[in-house]
N, C-alpha and C positions, 0 to 999 in steps of 0.2 A: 511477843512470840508465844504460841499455844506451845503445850506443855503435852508430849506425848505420852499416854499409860502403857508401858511394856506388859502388864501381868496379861492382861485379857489375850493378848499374841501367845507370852510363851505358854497360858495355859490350854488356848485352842492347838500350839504347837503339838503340846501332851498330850492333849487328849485323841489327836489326830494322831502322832505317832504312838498311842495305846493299841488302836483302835487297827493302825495297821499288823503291826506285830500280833494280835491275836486273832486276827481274821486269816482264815484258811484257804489256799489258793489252788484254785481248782481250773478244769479246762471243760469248754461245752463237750456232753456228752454225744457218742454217737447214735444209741440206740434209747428209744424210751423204753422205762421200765414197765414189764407186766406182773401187776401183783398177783394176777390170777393164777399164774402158774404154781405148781407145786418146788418149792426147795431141790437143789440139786447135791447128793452127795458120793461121794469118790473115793475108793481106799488112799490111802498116803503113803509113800515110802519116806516124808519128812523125816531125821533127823530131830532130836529132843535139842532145843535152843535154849538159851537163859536173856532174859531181862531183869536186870537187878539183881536182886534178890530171890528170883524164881527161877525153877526149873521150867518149860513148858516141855508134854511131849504130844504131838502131832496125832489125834487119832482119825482125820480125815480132811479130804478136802471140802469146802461147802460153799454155796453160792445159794443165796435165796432173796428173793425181791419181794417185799411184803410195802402194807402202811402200818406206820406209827402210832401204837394206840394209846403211847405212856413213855413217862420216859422218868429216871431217876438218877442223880448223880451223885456220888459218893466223894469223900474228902477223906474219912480219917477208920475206914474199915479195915479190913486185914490185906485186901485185895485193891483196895483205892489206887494202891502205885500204879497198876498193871490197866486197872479197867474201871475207869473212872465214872462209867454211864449205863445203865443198865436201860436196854429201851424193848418194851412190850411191843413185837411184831405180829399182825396179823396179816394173811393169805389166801390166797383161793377167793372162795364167795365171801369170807368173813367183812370186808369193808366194801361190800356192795349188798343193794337190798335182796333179803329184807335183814339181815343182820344191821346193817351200818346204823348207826345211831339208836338202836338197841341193846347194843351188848356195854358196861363200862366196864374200863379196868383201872387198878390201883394197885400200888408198888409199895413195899416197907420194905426193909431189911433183905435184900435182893430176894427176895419172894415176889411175885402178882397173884392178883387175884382177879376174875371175871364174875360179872354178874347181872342179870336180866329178870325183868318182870315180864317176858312175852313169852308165854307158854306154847305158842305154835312154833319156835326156831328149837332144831335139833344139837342139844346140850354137849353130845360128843361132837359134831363138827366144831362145836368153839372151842371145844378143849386141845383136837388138835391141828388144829387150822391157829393157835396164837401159840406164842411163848414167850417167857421173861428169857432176853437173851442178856450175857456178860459180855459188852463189847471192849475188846482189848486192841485198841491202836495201833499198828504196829509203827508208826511215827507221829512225829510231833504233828505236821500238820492233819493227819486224818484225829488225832485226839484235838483238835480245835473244831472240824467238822463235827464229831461225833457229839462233842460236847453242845453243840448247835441244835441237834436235833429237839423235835417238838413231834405233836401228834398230827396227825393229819399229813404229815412228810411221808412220802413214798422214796422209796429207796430200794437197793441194789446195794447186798455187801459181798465180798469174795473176799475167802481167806482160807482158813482151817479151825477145825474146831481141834480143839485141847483139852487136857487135864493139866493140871498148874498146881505146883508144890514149892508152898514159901521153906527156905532152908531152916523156919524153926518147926518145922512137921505142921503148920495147916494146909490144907489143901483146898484142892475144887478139883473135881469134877463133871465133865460135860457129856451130857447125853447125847445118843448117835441114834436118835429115835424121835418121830414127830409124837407117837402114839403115850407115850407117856404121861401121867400128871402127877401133882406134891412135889416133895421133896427131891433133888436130882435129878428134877425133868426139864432143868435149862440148859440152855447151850451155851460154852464158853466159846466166845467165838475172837478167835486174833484175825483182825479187818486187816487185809490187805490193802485193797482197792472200798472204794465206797463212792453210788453215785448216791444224789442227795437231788430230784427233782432231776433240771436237767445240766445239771454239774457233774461232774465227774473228779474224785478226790482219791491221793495218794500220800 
């Protein structure tokens, strides 16, 4: 009688049930995304909410559909619990020519950076046509999606932007300005809804 090997079963079992549980479940989306359009922003009458150990308070509502030109995740910063992915969105003309594949960006320390060797593209459109945004899940499954992301993903987030204050006194700060650059010119942004191509995530 042949001798049956169990491990090769329960470890595809594993790995298939890993694999389910951290895949994010989504529904076909209705409309495609246009990156070209400009970010859309809206006073708030939100309510300040707490997750964890943070305060968040609502300083508008925002909706903007950009591509992904970077993306960064975080594990063990001050802010990791809340906003685990920091992903560099660009807009407008910025991921069509003649910018697309002339401009790079790079992420450290929730900061980006852009930079280009073509002296005929306009320096202020890229500064604010991109931003490093702080994306903050507001569920479990959109923090599986968000954690997903890559560059070259076009997307559609809606939510609110925020200021966020952890109860030992650090904070963030979120700008309510495309027009800004350095320090304090990202957006914290708590993702409600998030399409991802043509997925659609909650």
């Amino acid at each position: 009688m042949k001798r049956v090997t169990v491990w090769p079963v329960l470890l595809l079992a594993l790995v298939g049930g890993w694999w389910l549980l951290t895949r994010p479940s989504g529904e076909a989306a209705a409309e495609r995304i246009d990156p070209s359009a400009e970010p859309l922003q809206e006073a708030t009458d939100r309510a300040p909410f707490r997750v964890r150990d943070y305060r968040l308070t609502p300083k508008a509502e925002y909706d903007i559909s950009a591509v992904v030109g970077g993306t960064a995740r975080y594990r063990f910063d001050p802010f990791a619990a809340v906003a685990p992915v920091d992903a560099v969105l660009t807009w407008g003309a910025l991921p069509e020519a003649p910018y697309s594949g002339r401009v790079s960006y790079d992420q450290m320390t929730r900061f980006y950076f852009w930079s280009t060797h073509a002296g005929d593209l306009d320096l202020r459109y890229i500064a604010t046509h991109s931003a490093n945004v702080h994306l903050l899940p507001a569920t479990n499954n959109l923090r599986r999606a968000l954690l997903g992301l890559d560059a070259g993903d076009q997307v559609r987030l809606r939510g609110l932007l925020v200021d966020v204050d952890r109860d030992d006194g650090v904070w963030m700060r979120t700008s309510t300005v495309r027009t800004d650059t350095g320090a304090g010119a990202c957006e914290v942004f708590w993702v409600e809804r998030a399409q991802i191509g043509g997925t659609d995530y909650r």
